[in-house]
N, C-alpha and C positions, 0 to 999 in steps of 0.2 A: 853456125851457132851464133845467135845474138849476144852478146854484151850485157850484162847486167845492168840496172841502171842505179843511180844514186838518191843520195836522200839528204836532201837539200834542208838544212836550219838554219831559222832567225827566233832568236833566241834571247835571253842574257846571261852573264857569263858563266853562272853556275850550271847551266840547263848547255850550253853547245860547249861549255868544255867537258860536261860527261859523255856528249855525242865524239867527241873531236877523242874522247880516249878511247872508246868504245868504236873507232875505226872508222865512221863515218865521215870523216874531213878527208877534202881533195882538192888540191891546189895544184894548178897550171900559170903559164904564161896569162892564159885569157881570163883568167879570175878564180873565184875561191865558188865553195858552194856551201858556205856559213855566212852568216851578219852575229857577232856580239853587240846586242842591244843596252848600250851604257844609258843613265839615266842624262846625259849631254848628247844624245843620239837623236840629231832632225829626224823628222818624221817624211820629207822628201829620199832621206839616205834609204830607211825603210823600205818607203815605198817602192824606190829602185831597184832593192835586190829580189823584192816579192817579185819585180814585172821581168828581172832579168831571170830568178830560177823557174819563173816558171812560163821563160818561153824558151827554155832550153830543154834540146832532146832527148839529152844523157838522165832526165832528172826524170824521178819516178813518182817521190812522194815529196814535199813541204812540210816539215814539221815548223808547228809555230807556236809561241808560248799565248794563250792565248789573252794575258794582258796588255801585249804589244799586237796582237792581232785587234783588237779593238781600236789599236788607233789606227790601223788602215783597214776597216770595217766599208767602208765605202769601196776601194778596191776587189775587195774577199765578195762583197754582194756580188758584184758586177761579172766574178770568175765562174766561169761555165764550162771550163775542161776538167774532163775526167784525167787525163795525164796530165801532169805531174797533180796528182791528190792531194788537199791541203788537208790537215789534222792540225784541229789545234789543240794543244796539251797543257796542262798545269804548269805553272812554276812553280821552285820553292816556297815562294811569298803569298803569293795567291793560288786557290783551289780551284779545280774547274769547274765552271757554271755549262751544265749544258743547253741552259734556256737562251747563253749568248752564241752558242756555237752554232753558224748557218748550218753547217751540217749536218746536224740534229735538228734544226729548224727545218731541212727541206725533208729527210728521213721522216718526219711527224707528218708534213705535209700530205706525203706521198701516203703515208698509214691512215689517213685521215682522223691523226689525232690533234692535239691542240696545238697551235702555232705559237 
C-alpha cells in the first residue's frame, strides 16, 4: 500500500496557518513543507522552497497564494510536472484572478479558448 502524499504551502500567515490547523503541516529533521510569506520575505527564500517542494516525492499538491505566486511567476511558467500540482489560490487580501493563473491559462489553451 503506498503512502499518501502531502500538500505543500507557501503562503502568508493567515492562509498556511489555517492550512498548519487543518493538519496539513509536517515537519522533519530535513525540512518543513510550509513557507509563511512575511512581507520582509526575499523572493530567493521563495523561490527555494517552490524548487525544494516540488522536487520532493512525498509532495502531492503546492498550494500557493496566488499574490506571491506572481512574484515567482517566472519559475511557475518554466514548471511542467504534473506531480507535485501547483494551485494557486486566493488570499485574504487579494481575490483570485484566473486570467493570472497558468493554469487556467494552459486549461483555455488546450480548450481553445482565449489566452
Amino acid at each position: 500500500m503506498e503512502d499518501g502524499k502531502l500538500v505543500g504551502v507557501i503562503g502568508d500567515e493567515d492562509t498556511v496557518t489555517g492550512f498548519l490547523l487543518a493538519g496539513v503541516g509536517h515537519r522533519t529533521i530535513d525540512g518543513q513543507n510550509f513557507l509563511i510569506v512575511k512581507q520582509e520575505t526575499e523572493i530567493s527564500v521563495i523561490e527555494e522552497a517552490f524548487k525544494s517542494l516540488s522536487e520532493r516525492n512525498d509532495v502531492g499538491i503546492i498550494l500557493i497564494n496566488q499574490c506571491i505566486a506572481n512574484d515567482i511567476r517566472h519559475l511557475l511558467r518554466d514548471y511542467t510536472k504534473t506531480i507535485p500540482t501547483v494551485l494557486e489560490i486566493p488570499s485574504k487580501d487579494q481575490p483570485y484572478d484566473p486570467d493570472q493563473d497558468y493554469i487556467m491559462q494552459r486549461v483555455n489553451m488546450m480548450l481553445g479558448g482565449p489566452v
